[in-house]
KEKOLTI-302546 format. One line per 5 residues: number of its first residue (from 1); their letters; for each residue x, y, z of N, C-alpha, C. Coordinates in steps of 0.001 Angstrom, whole numbers, plus 500000, padded with zeros to 6 digits. Atoms other than C-alpha are relative to their C-alpha. Example, Ala and Ser with C-alpha at 12.3 -4.5 7.8 and 13.67 -1.06 7.14 Angstrom:
# residues 2
1 = AS = 500890:498810:500000:512300:495500:507800:500900:501200:500000 | 499180:498810:499940:513670:498940:507140:499230:501090:500730
# end
This chain:
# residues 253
1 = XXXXX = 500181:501452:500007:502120:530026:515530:500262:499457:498594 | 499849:500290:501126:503193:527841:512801:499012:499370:499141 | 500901:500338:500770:501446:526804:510178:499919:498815:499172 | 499465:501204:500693:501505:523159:509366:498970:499423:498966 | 500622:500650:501232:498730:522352:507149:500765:499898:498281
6 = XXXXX = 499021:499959:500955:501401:522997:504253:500656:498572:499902 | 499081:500978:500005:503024:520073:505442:499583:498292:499542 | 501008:501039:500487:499921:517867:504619:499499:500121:498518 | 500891:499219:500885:499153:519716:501693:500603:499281:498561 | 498999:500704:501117:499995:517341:498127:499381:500600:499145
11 = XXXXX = 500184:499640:501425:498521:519566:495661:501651:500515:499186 | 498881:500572:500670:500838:519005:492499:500528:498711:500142 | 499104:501778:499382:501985:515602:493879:499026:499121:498919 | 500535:500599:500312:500907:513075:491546:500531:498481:500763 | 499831:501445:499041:500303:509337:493159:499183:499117:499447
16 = XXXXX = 500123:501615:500545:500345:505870:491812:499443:499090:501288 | 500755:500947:498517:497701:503414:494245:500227:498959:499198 | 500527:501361:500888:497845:499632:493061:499097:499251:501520 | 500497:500617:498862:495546:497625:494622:498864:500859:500259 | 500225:499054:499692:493481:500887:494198:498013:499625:499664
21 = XXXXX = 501256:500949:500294:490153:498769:493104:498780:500189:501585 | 500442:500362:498539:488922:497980:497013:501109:500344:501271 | 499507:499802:498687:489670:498482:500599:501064:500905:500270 | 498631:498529:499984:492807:500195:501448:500874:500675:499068 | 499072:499620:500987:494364:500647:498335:498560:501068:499617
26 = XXXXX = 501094:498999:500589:490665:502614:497578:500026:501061:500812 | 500342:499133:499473:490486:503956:500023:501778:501676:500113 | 498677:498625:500151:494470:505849:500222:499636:500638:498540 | 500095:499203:501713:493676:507251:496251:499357:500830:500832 | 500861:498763:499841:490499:509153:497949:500606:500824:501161
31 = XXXXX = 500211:499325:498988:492190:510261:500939:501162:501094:499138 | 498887:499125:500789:495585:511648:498872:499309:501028:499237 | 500696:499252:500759:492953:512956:496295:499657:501221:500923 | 500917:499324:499169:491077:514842:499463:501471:501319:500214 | 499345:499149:499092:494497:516461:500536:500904:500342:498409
36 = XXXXX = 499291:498973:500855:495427:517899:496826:500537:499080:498947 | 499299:500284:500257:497111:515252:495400:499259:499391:498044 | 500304:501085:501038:496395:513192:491474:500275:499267:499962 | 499664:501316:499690:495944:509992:491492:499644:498733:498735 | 500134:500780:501345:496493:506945:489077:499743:499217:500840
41 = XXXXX = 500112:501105:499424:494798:503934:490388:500043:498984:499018 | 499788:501576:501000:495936:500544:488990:499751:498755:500882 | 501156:501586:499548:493824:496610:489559:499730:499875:498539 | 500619:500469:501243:492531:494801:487099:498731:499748:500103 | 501435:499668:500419:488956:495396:487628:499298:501506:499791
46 = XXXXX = 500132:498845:500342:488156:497929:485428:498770:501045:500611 | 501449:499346:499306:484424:498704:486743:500060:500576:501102 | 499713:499702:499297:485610:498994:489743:500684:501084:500305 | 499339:498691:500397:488307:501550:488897:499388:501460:499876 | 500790:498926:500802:485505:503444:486758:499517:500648:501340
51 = XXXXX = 501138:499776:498096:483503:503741:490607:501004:501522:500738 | 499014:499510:499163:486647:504992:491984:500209:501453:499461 | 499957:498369:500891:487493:507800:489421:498309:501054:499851 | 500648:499483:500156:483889:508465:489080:499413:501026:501436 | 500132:499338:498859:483902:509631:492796:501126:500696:500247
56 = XXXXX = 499139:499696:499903:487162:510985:492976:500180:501554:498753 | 499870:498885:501007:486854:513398:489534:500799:500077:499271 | 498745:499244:500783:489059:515129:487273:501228:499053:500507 | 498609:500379:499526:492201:514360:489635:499981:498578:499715 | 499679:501974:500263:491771:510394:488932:499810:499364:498161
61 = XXXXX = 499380:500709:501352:493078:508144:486359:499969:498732:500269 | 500015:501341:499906:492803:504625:486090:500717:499386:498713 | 499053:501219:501358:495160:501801:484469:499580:499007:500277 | 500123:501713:499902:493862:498272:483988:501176:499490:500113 | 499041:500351:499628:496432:496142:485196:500612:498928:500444
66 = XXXXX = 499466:500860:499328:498219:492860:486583:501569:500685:500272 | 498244:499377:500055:501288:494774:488315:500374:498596:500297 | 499254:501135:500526:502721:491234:488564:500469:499554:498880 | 498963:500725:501585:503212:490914:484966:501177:500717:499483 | 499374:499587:500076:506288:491706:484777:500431:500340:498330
71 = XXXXX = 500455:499614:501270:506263:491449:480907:499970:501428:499530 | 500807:498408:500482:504347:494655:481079:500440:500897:500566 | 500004:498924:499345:505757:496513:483216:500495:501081:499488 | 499430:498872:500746:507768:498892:480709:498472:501030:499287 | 501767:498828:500371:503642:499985:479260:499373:500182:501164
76 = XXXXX = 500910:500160:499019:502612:499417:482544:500426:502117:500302 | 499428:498695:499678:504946:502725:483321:499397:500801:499108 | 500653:498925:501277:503803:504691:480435:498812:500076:499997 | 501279:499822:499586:500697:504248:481198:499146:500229:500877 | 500083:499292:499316:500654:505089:484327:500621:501891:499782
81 = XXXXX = 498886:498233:500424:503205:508643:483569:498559:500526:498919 | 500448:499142:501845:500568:509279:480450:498739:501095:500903 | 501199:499683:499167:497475:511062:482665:500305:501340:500814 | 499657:498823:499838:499239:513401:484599:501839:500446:500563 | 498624:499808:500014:502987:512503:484400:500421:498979:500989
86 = XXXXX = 499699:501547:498900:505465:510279:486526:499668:500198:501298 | 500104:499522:498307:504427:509967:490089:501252:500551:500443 | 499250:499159:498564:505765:511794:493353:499909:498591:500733 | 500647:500842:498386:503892:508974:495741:499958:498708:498905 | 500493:501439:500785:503729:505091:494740:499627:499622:501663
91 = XXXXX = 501067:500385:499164:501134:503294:497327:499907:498652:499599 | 499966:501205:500669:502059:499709:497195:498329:498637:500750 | 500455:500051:499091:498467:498698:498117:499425:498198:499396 | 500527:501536:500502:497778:495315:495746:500770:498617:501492 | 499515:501397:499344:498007:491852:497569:499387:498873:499916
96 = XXXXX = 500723:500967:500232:497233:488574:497815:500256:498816:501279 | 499524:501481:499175:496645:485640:500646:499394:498487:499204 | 500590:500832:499875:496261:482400:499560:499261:498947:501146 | 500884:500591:498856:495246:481000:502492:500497:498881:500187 | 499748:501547:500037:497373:477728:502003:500801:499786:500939
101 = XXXXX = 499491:500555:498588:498321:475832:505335:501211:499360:499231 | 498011:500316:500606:502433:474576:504902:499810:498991:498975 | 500519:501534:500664:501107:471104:503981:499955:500415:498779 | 501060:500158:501774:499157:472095:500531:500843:501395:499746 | 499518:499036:500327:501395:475063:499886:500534:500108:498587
106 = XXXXX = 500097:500201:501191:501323:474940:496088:501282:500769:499152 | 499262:498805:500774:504396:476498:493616:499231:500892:499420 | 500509:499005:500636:502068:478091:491697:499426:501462:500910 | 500346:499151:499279:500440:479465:494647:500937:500969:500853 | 499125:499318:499531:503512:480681:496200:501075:501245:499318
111 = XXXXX = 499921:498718:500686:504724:482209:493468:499510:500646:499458 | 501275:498978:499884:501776:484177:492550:499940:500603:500951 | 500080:499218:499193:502081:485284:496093:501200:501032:499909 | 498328:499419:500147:505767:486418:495583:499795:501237:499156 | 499713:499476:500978:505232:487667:492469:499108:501816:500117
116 = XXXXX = 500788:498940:499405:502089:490133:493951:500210:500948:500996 | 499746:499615:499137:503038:490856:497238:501453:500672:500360 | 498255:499270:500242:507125:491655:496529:500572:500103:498861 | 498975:499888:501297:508472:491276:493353:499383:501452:499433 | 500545:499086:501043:505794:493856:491798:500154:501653:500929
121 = XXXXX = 499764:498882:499737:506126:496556:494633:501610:500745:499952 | 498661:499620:500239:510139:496617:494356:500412:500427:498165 | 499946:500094:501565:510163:496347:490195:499049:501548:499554 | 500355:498927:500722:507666:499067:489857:500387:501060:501294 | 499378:498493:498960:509372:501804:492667:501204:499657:499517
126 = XXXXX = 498704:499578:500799:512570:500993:490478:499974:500493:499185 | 500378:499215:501705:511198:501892:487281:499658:501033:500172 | 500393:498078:499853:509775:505362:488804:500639:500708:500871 | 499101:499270:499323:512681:506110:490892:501077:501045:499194 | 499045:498871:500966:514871:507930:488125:498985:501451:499784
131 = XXXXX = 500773:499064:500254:511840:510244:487985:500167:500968:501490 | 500106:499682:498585:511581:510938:491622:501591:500440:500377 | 498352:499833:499748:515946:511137:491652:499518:501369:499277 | 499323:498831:500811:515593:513986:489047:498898:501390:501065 | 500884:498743:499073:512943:516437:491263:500482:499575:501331
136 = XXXXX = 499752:500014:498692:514671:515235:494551:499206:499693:501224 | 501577:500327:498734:511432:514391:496399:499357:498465:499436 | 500697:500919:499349:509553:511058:496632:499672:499203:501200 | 500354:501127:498747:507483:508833:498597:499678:498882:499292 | 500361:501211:500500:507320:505148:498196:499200:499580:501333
141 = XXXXX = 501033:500544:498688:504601:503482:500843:499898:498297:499583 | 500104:501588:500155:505031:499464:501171:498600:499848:500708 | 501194:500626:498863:502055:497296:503002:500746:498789:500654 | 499011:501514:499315:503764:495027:505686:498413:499168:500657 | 501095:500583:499935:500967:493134:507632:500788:499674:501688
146 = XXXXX = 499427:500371:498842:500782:491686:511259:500575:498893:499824 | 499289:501096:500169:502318:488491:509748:501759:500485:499802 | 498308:499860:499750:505381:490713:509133:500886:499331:500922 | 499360:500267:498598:506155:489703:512844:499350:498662:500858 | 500748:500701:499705:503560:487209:513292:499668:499104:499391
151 = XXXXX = 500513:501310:500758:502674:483346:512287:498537:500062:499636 | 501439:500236:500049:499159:482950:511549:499643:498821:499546 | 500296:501451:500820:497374:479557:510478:500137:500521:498416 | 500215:499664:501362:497530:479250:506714:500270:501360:499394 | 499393:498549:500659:499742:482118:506176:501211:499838:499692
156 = XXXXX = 497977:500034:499913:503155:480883:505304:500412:500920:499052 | 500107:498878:501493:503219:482684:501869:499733:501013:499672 | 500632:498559:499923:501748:485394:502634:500833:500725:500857 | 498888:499912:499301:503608:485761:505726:501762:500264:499902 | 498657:499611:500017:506850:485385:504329:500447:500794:498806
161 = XXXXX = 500501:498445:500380:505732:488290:501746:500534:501019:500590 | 500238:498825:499175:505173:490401:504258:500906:500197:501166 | 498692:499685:499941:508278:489545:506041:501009:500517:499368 | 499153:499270:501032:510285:490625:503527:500062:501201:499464 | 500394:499005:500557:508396:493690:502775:500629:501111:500771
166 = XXXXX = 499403:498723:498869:509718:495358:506172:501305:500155:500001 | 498737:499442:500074:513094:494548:505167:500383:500914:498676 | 499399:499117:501346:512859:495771:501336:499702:501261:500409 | 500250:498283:499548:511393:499195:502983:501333:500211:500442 | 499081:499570:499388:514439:499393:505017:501118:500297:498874
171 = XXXXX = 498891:500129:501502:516863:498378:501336:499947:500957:499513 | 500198:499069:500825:515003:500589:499597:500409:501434:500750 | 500149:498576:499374:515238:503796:502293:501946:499608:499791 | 498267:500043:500214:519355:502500:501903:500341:500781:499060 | 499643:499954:501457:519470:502718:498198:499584:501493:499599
176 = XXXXX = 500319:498502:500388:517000:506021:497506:499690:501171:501143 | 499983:498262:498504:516569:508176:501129:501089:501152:499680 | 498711:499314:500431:519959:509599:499721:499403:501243:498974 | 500950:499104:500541:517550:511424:497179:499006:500595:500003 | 501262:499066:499497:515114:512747:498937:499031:499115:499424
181 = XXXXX = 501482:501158:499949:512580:509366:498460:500435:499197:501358 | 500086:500696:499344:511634:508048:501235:499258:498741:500087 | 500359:501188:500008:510752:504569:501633:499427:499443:501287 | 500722:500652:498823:507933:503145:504363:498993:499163:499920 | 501057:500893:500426:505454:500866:505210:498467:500147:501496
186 = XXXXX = 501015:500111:499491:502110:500514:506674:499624:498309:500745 | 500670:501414:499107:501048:497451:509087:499042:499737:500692 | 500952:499514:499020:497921:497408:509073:499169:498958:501082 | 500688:501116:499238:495875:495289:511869:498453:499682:499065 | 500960:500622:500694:492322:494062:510954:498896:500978:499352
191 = XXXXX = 500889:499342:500417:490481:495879:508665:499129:499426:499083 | 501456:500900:500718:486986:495117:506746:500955:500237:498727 | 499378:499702:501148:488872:494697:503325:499363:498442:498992 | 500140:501690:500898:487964:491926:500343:500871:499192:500777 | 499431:501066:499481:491036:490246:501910:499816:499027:500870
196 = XXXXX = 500059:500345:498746:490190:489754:505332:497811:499621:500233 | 501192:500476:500203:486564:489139:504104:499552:498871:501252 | 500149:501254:498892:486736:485572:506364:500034:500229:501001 | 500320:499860:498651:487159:487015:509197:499337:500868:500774 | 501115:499437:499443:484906:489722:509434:498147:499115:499653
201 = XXXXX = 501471:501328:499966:482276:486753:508269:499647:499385:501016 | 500577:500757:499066:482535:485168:511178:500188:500851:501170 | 499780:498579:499219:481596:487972:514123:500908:499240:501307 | 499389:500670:498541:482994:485657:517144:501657:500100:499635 | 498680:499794:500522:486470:485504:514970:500676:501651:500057
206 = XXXXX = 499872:498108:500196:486067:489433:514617:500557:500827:501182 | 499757:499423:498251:485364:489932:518397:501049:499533:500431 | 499089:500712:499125:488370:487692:519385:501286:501184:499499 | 499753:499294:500615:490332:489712:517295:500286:501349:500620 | 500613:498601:499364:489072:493252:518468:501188:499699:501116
211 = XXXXX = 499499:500087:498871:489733:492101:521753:501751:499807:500619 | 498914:499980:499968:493364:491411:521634:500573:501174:499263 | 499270:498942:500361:494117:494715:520379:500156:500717:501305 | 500301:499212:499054:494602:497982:523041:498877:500694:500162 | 501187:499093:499850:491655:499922:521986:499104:498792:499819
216 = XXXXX = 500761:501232:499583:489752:496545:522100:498594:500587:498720 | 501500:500359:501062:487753:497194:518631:501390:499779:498391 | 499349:500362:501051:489337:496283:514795:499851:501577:499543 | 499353:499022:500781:490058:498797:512350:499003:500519:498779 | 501179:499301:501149:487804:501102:509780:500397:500735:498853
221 = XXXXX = 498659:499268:500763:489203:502627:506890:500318:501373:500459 | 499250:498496:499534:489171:506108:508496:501256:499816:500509 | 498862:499903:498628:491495:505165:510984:501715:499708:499032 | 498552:500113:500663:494181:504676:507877:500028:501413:499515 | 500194:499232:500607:493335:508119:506491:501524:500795:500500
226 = XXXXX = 499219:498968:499674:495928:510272:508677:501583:499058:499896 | 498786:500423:500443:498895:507493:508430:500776:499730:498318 | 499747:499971:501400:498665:507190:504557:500487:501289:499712 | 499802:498645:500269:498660:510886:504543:501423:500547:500313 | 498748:499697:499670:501374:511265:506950:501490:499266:499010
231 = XXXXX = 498704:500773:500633:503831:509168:504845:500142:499959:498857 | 500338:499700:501311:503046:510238:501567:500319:501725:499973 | 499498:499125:500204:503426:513904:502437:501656:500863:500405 | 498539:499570:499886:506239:516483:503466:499871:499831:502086 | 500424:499913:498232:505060:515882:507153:501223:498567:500707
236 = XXXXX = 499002:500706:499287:507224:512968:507047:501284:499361:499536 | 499220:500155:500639:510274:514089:505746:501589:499399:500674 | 499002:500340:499245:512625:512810:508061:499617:498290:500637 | 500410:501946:499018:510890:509223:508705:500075:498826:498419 | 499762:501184:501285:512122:506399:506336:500616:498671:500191
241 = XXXXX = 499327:501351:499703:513055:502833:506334:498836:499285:501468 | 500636:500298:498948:510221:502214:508827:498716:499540:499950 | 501166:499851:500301:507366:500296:509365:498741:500244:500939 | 500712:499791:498587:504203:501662:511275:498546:498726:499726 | 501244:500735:500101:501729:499507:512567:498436:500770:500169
246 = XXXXX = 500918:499905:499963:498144:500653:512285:499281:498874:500680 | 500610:501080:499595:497009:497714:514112:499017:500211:501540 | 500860:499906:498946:495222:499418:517416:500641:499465:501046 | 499063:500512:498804:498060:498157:519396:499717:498048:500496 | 500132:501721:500275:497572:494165:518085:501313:499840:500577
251 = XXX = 498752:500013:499622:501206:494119:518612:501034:500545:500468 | 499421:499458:498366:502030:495756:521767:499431:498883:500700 | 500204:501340:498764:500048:492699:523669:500716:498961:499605
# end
């Protein structure tokens, strides 16, 4: 019988989380960590970070951070690489909704969303792709959302983010799949996260929610543990340019 735990297995793999502060971006660092891997988590709340590494150990590293500032991003790299070298895995897990209905849809606010949600996961998986070209192996992991495919109230900006995110996965699996990086994304449905804070506040919003999925409940961070894993290791070396939904089958009804 074969023996596939190898195929899950990222010790040596070092992996870049942004977004790595709270919710899913915290939670993929500990699960990569769990299955071998070192991990640099970058946010700009440092305390938070400290939490993260202080449960995580040795294998974790933390960078204070705005990956939007593009400015920075040449120390941003070096300061991620300095800890335990350039990543294998980048985990694009930062984001941002403003929440602004079309009407009040602000420049500033839109491009702050831009600048968070796409500019910073394409800009920094260019800058650590010459690393990943020269060892022949990476993984890049986007976050698409159910707005990828879906309107929501007071989501235009966010929405059209996260549209875009499922096509740069696909650009990117164009440009580097050729080198053995693969490029994917995660979509996830409703999970308890700072983001989605509002709508696990209100439980009737929660339950409506739930209920329009297939398994008729929302989402926990376990339930991301085995798709982060899968797409980050060698388990899914033949799947790229693609994005999966984690959503409990939100979007199959």
């Amino acid at each position: 019988m074969a023996d596939t735990a190898p195929l899950f297995d990222l010790t040596g793999k070092v992996a870049c989380i942004t977004g790595a502060s709270s919710g899913l971006g915290r939670r993929a660092a500990i699960t990569l960590a769990a299955a071998g891997a070192s991990v640099v988590g970058i946010a700009r709340r440092a305390e938070a970070l400290d939490r993260l590494c202080a449960e995580i150990g040795p294998a974790a590293a933390r960078v204070v951070a705005d990956v939007a500032d593009r400015e920075r991003l040449l120390q941003l790299v070096k300061d991620v690489s300095a800890p335990f070298g350039a990543p294998d895995i980048l985990v694009h897990a930062a984001g941002i909704n403003t929440r602004e209905v079309a009407d009040e849809v602000t420049p500033e606010g839109w491009d702050r969303t831009v600048a968070l949600n796409l500019s910073a996961p394409f800009f920094l998986s260019q800058a650590f792709v010459p690393a990943m070209q020269a060892k022949g192996w990476g993984r890049i992991v986007n976050f698409a959302s159910l707005q990828s495919t879906r309107a929501f109230p007071g989501g235009i900006a966010y929405g059209a983010t996260k549209g875009a995110i499922s096509q740069l996965t696909r650009a990117m699996a164009e440009a580097w799949s050729p080198h053995g990086i693969t490029a994917n994304a995660i979509g996830p449905g409703f999970f308890p996260t700072e983001l989605t804070a509002a709508v696990f506040d209100d439980p009737a919003r929660a339950d409506r929610n739930a209920a329009q999925t297939c398994l008729g409940r929302n989402g926990t961070l376990k339930d991301m543990d085995g798709p982060i894993l899968f797409l980050c290791s060698e388990a899914s070396a033949f799947v790229t340019g693609q994005v999966l939904m984690v959503d409990g089958g939100f979007t199959a009804k």
